[in-house]
C-alpha positions in Angstrom: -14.0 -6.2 -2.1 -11.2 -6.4 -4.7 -7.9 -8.0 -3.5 -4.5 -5.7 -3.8 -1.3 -7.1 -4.6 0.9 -7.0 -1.7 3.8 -4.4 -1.5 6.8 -4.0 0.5 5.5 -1.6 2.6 3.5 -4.4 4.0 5.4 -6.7 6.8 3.1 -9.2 8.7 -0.1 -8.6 6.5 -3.2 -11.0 6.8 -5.3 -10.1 4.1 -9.1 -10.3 5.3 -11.4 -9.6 2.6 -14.6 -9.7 4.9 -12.9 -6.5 7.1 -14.9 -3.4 7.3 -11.7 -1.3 7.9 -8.1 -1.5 7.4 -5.9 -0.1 10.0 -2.3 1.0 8.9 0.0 0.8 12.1 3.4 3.0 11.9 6.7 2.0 14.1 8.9 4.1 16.5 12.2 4.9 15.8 14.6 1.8 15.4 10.9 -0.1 14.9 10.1 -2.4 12.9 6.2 -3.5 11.5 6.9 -6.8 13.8 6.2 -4.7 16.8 2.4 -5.2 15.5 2.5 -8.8 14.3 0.4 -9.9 16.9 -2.7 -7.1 17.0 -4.4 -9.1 13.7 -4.9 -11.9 16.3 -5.9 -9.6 19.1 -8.0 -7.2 17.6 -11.8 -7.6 16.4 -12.0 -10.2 13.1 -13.9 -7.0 11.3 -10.5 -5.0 10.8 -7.5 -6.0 8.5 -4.2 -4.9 10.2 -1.8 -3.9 8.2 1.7 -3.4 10.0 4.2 -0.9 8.0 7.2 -1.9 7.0 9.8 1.0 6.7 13.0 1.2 4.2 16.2 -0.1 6.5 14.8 -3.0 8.5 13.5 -6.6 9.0 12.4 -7.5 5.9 13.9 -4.3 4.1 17.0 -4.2 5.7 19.2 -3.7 2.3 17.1 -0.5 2.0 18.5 2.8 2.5 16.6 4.2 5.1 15.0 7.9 4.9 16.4 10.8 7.0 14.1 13.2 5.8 10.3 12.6 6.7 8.2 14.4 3.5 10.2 12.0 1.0 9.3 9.4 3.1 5.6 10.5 3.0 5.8 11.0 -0.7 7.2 7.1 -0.8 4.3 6.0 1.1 1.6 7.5 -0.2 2.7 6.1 -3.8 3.1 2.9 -2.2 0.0 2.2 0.2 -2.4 4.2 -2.7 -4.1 0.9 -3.7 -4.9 -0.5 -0.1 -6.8 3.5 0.4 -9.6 1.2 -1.6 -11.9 0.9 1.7 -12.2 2.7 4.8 -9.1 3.0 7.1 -6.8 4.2 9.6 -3.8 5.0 11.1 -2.1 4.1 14.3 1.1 5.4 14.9 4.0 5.3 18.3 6.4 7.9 18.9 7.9 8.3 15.3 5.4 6.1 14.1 2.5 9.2 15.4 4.2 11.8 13.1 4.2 10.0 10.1 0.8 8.8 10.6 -0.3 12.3 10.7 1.5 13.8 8.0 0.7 10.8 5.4 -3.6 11.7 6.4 -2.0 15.3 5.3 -0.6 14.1 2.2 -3.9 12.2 1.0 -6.2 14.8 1.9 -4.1 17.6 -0.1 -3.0 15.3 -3.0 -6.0 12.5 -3.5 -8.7 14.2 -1.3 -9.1 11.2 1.3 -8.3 11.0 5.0 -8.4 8.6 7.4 -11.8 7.2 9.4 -9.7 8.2 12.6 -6.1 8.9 13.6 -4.5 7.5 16.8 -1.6 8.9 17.7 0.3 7.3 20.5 3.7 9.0 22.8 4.1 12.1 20.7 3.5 15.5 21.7 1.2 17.3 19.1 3.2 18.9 16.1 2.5 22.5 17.2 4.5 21.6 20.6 8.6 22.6 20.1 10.5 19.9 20.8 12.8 21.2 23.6 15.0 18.7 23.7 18.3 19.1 21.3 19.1 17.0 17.9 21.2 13.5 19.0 20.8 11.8 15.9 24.6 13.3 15.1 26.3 12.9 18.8 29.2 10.8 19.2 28.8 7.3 19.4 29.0 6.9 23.0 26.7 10.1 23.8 24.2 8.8 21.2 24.1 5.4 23.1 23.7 7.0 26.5 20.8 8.1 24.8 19.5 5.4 23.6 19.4 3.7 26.9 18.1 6.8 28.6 15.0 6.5 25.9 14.8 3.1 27.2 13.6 1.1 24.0 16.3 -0.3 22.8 16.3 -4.0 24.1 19.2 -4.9 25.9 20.5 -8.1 24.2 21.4 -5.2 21.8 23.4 -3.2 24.2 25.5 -6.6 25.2 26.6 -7.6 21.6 29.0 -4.7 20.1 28.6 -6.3 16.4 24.9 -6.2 16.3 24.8 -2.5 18.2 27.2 -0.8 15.5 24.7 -3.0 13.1 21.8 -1.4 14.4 23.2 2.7 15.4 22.9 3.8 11.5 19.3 2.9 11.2 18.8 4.8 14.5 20.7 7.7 13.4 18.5 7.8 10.0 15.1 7.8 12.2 16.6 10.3 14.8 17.4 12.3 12.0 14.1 12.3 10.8 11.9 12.7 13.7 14.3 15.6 15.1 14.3 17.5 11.6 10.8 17.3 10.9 9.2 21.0 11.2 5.4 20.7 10.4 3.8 23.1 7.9 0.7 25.0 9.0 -2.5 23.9 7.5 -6.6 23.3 8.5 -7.1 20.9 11.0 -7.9 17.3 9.6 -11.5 15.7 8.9 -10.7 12.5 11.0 -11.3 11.9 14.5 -8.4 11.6 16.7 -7.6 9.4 19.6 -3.8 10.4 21.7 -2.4 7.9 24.0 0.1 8.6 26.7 2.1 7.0 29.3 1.4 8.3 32.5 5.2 7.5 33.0 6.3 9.1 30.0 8.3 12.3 31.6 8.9 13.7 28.0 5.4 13.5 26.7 3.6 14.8 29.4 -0.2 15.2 29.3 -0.4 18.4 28.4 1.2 18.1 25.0 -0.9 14.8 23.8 -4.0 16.9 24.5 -2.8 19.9 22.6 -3.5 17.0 19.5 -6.9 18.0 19.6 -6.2 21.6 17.6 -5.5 19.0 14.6 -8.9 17.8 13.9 -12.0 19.2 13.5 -13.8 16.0 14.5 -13.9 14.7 18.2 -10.9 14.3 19.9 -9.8 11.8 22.8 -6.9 11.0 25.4 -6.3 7.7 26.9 -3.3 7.6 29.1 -2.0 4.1 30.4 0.2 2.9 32.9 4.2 2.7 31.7 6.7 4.9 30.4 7.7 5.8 27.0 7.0 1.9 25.7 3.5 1.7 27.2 2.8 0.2 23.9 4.3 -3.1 25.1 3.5 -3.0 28.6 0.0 -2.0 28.6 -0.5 -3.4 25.4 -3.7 -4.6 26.1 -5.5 -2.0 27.8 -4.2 -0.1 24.4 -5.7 -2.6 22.3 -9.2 -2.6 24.0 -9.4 1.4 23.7 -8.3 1.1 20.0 -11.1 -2.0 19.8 -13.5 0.7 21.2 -12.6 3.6 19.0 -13.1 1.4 15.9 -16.4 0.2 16.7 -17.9 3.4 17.2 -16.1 4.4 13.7 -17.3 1.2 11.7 -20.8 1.6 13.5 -20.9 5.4 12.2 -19.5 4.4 8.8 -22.0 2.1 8.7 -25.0 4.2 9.3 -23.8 7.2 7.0 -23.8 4.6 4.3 -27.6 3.6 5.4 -28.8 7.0 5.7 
């Protein structure tokens, strides 16, 4: 397989040329693509992990983040086209889950492709209102009250005042953009889909994760895990093995549609 030049979308990527799939994996809010620095070395040697780096952090932090999400989509599409070269797919947490969705959207509409499958992990399904109000605009002290009700901010950030009022406009950008994001009607996607839920999460309850399956016309699954919110850190690898799972049975099916 041909070899891409790296982009700046791309934080913490191994290339590996023998992978059968490349799996694009989207932050939360206030993330960062170190969150999946790790999966390349805990996931099956047959996929190439490809962590997403968005505008505003780590290694991008002179970036102006986006508060909008379509520009954002736009901006990725353009700048993940060349790595669409083989099969792939997205993972995506909380924020992360939205954009995941909308960008296999974008591709289908604009370059006819779409993800091998779609996991979307701690977000409720886009037809599901968001009852909660807008924050990303409160008051500095409202907005940190919830910040620590959300409970994914770590702490060390909380103690130092300097590196908090560093980090709040980042978190306002992505607040913004999750919390002003209204999702267009349109045909369910292609891909297969695969929700994962916290059975602790008390704003994402059950209910809403499986209402994700009205977005694909392909199988749909739930896995929920023990943990809150941030089950993607503390049952991270439970979530890994049903990811590992999901893959296999994708690559295998890839595989024999290619044979057939």
């Amino acid at each position: 397989m041909k070899s891409v030049k790296k982009t700046s979308w791309l934080s913490y990527y191994k290339p590996n040329p023998s992978a059968e799939l490349r799996l694009f994996c989207f932050p939360y809010a206030g993330g960062s693509a170190i969150i999946y620095r790790s999966w390349a070395d805990l996931l099956p040697k047959n996929l190439e992990i490809c962590p997403v780096q968005l505008p505003g952090r780590g290694t991008r932090l002179r970036d102006q983040p986006f508060t909008r999400l379509m520009p954002m989509i736009e901006a990725l599409a353009s700048g993940l086209l060349p790595y669409f070269d083989r099969p792939f797919a997205f993972f995506g947490h909380s924020m992360g889950a939205a954009i995941a969705f909308e960008l296999a959207r974008h591709l289908r509409k604009h370059f006819q492709r779409e993800p091998e499958h779609l996991f979307v992990s701690g977000r409720s399904a886009p037809q599901i209102p968001d009852p909660m109000p807008c924050t990303y605009d409160l008051p500095d002290a409202e907005f940190i009250a919830e910040l620590r009700r959300l409970n994914g901010t770590p702490q060390e950030v909380f103690d130092h005042p300097e590196l908090l009022q560093l980090t709040l406009p980042l978190l306002r950008a992505d607040f913004a953009m999750v919390q002003t994001y209204r999702p267009s009607p349109g045909e369910p996607l292609r891909s297969p889909i695969t929700a994962f839920g916290g059975l602790l999460d008390h704003d994402v309850r059950r209910e809403y994760l499986e209402a994700w399956s009205k977005q694909t016309a392909d199988r749909f699954s739930l896995r929920m895990f023990p943990g809150d919110h941030f089950f993607l850190q503390t049952s991270q690898i439970l979530l890994l093995k049903a990811v590992a799972q999901e893959l296999d049975h994708t690559v295998a099916a890839g595989s024999q549609s290619q044979s057939a």
